[in-house]
C-alpha positions in Angstrom: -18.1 -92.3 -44.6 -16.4 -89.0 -44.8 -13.1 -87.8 -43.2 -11.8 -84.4 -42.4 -10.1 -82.5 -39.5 -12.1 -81.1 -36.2 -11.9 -77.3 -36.6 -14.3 -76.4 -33.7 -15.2 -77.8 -30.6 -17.6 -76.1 -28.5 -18.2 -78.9 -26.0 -20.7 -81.2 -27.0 -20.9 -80.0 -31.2 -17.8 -80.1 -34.0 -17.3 -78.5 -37.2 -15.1 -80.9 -39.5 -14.2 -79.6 -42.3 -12.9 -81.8 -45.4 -10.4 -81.9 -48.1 -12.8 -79.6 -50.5 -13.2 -77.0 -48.1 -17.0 -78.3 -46.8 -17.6 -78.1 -43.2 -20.3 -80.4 -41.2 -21.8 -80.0 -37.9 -21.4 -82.9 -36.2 -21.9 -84.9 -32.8 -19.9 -87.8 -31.0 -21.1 -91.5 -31.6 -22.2 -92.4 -27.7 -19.6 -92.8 -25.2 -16.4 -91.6 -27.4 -13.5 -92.6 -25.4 -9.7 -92.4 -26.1 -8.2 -95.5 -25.1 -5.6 -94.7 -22.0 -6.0 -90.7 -22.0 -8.0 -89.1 -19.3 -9.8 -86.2 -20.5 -13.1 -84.4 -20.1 -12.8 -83.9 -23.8 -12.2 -87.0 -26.1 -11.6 -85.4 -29.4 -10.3 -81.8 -29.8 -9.2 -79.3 -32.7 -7.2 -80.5 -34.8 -7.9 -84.2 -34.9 -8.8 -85.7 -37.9 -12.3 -88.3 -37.7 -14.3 -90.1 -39.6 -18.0 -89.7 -39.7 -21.3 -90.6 -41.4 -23.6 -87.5 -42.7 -27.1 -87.3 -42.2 -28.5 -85.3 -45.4 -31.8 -84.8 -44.5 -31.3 -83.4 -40.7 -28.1 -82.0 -42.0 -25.8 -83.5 -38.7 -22.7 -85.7 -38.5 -21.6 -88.7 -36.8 -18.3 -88.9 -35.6 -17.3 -92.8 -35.4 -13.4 -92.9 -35.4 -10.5 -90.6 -34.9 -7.1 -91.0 -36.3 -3.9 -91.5 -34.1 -2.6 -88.0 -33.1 0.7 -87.1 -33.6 0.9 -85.1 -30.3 -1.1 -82.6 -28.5 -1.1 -80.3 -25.9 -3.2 -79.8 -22.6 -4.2 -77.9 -19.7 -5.6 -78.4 -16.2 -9.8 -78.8 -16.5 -11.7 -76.1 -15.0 -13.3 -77.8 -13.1 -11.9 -81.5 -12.2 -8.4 -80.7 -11.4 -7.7 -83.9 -11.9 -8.1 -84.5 -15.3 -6.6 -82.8 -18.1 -8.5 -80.8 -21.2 -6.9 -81.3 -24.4 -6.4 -78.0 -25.8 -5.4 -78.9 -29.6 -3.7 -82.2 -31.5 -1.4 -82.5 -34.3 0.5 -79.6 -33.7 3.8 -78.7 -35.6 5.1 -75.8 -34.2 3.9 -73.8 -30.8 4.2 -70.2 -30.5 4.9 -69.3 -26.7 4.4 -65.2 -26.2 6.2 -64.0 -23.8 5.4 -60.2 -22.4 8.0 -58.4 -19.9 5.1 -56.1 -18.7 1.4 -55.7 -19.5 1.0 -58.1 -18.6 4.5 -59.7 -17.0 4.8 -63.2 -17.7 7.0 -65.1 -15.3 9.6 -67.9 -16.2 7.8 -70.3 -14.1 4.9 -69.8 -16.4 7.0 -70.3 -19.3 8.7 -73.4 -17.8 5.5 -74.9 -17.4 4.4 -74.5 -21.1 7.8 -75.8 -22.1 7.7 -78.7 -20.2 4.4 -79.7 -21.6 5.1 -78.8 -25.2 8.8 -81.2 -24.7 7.2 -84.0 -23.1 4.3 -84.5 -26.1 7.1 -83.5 -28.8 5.9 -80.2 -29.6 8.3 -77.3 -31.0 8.1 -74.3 -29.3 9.4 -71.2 -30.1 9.7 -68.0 -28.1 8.0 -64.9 -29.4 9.2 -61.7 -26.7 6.2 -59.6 -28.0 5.8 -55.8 -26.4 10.0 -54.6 -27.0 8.2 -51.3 -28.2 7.2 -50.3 -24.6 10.2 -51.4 -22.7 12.3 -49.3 -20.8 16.3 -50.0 -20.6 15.8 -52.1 -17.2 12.9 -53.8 -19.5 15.5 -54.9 -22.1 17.7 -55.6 -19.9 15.3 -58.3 -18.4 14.4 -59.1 -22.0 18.2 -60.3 -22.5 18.2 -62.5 -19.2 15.1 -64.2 -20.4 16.5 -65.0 -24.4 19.5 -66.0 -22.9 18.8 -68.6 -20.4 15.9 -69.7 -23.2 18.8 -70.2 -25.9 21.1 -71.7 -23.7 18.2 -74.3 -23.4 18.1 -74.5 -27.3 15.2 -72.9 -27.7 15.1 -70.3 -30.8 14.1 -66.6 -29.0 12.4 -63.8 -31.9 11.8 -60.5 -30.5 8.7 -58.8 -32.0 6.8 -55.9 -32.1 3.2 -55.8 -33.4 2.4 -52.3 -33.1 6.1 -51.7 -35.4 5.6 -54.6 -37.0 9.2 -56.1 -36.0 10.4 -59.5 -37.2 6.8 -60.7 -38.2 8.3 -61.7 -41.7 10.0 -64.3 -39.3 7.1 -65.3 -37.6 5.3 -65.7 -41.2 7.8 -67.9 -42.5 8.2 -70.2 -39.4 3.8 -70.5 -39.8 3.9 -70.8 -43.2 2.6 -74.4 -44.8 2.1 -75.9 -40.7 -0.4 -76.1 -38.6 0.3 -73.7 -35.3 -0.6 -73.0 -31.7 -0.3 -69.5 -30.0 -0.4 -70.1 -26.3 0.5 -67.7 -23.6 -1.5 -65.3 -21.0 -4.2 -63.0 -22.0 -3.2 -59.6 -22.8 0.3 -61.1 -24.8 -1.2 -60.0 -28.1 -2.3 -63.4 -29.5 -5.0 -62.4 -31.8 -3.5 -59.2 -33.0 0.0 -61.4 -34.0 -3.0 -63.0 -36.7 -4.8 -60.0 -37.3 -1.5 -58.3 -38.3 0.4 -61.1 -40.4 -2.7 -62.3 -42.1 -5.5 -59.6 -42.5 -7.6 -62.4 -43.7 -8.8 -63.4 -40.4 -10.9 -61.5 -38.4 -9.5 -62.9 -34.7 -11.5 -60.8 -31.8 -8.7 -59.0 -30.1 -8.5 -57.6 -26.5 -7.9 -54.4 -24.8 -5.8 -54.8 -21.9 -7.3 -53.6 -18.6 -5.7 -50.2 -17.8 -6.9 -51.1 -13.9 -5.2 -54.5 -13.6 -2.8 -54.7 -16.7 -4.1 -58.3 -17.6 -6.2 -59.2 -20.8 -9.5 -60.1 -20.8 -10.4 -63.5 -22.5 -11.7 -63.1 -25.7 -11.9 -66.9 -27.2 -14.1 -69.3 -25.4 -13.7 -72.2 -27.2 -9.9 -73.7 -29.3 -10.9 -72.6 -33.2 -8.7 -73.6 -36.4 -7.9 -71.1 -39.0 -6.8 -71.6 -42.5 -3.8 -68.9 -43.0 -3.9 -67.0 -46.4 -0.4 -67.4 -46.6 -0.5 -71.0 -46.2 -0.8 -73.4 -43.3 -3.0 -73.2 -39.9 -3.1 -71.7 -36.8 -5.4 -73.2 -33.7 -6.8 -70.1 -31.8 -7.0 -71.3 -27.8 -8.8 -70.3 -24.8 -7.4 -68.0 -22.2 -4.7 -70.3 -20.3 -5.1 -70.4 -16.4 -3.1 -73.7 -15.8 -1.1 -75.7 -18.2 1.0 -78.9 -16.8 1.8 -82.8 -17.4 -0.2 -85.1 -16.0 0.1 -88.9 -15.0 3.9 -88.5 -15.2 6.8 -90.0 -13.5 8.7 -87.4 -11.5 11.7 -89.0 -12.1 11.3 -88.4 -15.8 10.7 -84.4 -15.2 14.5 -83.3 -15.7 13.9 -84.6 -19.3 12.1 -81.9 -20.5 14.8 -79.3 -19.1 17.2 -79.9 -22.2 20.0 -78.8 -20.4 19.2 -80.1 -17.3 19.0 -83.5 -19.4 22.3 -83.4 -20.9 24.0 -82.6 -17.7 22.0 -85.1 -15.7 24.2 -88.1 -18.0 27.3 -87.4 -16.1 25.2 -87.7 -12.4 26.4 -90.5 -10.5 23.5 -92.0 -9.4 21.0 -92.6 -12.4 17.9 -91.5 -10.5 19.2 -88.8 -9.4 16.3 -86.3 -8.6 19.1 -83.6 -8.8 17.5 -82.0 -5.4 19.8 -83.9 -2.7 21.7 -86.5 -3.8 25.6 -86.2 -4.0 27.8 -86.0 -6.6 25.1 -84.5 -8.7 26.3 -83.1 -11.8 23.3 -80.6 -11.9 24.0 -78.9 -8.3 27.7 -78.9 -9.5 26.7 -76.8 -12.3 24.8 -74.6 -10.6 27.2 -73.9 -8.0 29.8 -73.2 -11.0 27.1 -70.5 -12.5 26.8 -73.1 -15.7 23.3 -73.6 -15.5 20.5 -71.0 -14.7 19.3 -70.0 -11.5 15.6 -69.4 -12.4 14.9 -72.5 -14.5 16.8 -74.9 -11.7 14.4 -73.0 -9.3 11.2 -74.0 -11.6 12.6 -77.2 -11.7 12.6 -77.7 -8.6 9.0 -76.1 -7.7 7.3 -78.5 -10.9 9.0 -81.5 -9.1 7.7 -80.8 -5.7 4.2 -79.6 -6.7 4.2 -80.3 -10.9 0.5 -81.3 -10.4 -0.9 -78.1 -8.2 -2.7 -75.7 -10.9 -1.0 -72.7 -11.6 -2.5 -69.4 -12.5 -1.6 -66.4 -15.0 -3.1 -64.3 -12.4 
């Protein structure tokens, strides 16, 4: 029996590769299931299995998987319903924001945050694109890092094309195993291609016509860094949310909706109409944000309709 971790999934075939750098094609042992998590994948990149090898037809087994530490999802395709697990054992997320070509909206961001806090995942903001923006551009820029610090999130401005603050974004990759999510078009691959020449990510041109990236990665693909550590390469994102939650749980994953939510007076306090909310009452005073109260609210009233980057 060997062991490794999934580096490729492709849908119906894996690549594992173990500790001495080997990798195996290999297939699921019948009906793989993970107990209590509905999926229309049951093991994704980033897990680590054990399997049986087959030397003479060259293909693996996969016969047990370990217990993840966390992992992150999106909507299926196809069956809205269930979810597709888009990587497992992550230690740090790398969210990249754009302010233009293409705009990404706070909702979207929201979204992805809410996910990565409710399966434990650290996230950190990367505003990529500062280069091209004009001085009502930065100002937006400023709105968005604030409200996002306020929230305890930590906010890097980069620049790939000037190759700003990338020795930050090296360090906080360095030695972990990483996720780059965000829209198409937000310079995922090129934030690879340019911090580690190494790898040979396939990176998009942005479509002059419609100022949204083309997808370039089918299928999630883990990457050893030269520098040390991992990052998961994903598929274009066109819905990412929680799924089989408890509503009442969603103000959780706003940290500081959270920690003003202890001093509500009623202790399920949705935050939407009941008095003597300590939420509203901050909102009123201009002590909590606008925009992410708004998203609150919309992911509480419909946190389980898809949403699309475009």
């Amino acid at each position: 029996m060997k062991e490794g971790v999934v580096i490729k999934s492709t849908g119906s075939w894996y690549i594992v590769k173990t500790s001495d750098k080997n990798e195996y094609n290999c297939k699921i042992k019948g009906q793989f299931r993970i107990k209590g998590i509905k999926s229309t994948n049951p093991i994704a990149v980033g897990d680590y299995v054990y399997f049986s090898f087959d030397e003479n037809e060259k293909i693996g087994v996969i016969t047990k998987i370990k217990e993840r530490k966390n992992y992150i999802v999106r909507k299926s395709v196809n069956l809205s319903k269930q979810l597709h697990i888009i990587a497992t054992n992550i230690d740090v997320a790398f969210l990249m924001v754009t302010i233009k070509e293409p705009e990404t909206s706070t909702e979207f961001i929201d979204r992805v945050l809410v996910t990565s806090q409710a399966y434990k995942i650290l996230t950190i903001l990367l505003f990529n694109k500062i280069d091209i923006l004009s001085e009502k551009d930065l100002e937006k820029l400023e709105y968005y890092k604030l409200i996002y610090s306020i929230a305890g999130y930590k906010c890097v401005e980069i620049s790939l094309k000037n190759r700003v603050n990338l020795d930050i974004v090296k360090q906080e990759m360095q030695g972990k195993t990483s996720v780059i999510v965000g829209h198409s078009g937000v310079g995922k691959s090129t934030l690879i291609n340019t911090i580690d020449y190494g790898n040979k990510a396939k990176v998009s041109e942005i479509s002059e016509y419609h100022k949204s990236g083309k997808h370039t990665t089918t299928f999630a693909e883990m990457h050893e860094l030269s520098f040390g550590g991992y990052y998961i390469d994903t598929p274009g994102i066109k819905g990412f949310g929680l799924f089989d939650f408890d509503k009442l749980d969603l103000h959780k994953y706003f940290p500081e909706i959270f920690e003003l939510s202890k001093q509500c007076k009623y202790s399920n306090c949705t935050h939407i109409h009941e008095p003597d909310c300590a939420v509203k009452k901050a909102l009123e005073n201009n002590e909590l944000s606008q925009e992410r109260y708004y998203n609150y609210v919309n992911i509480f009233t419909d946190g389980d309709e898809k949403h699309r980057s475009n």
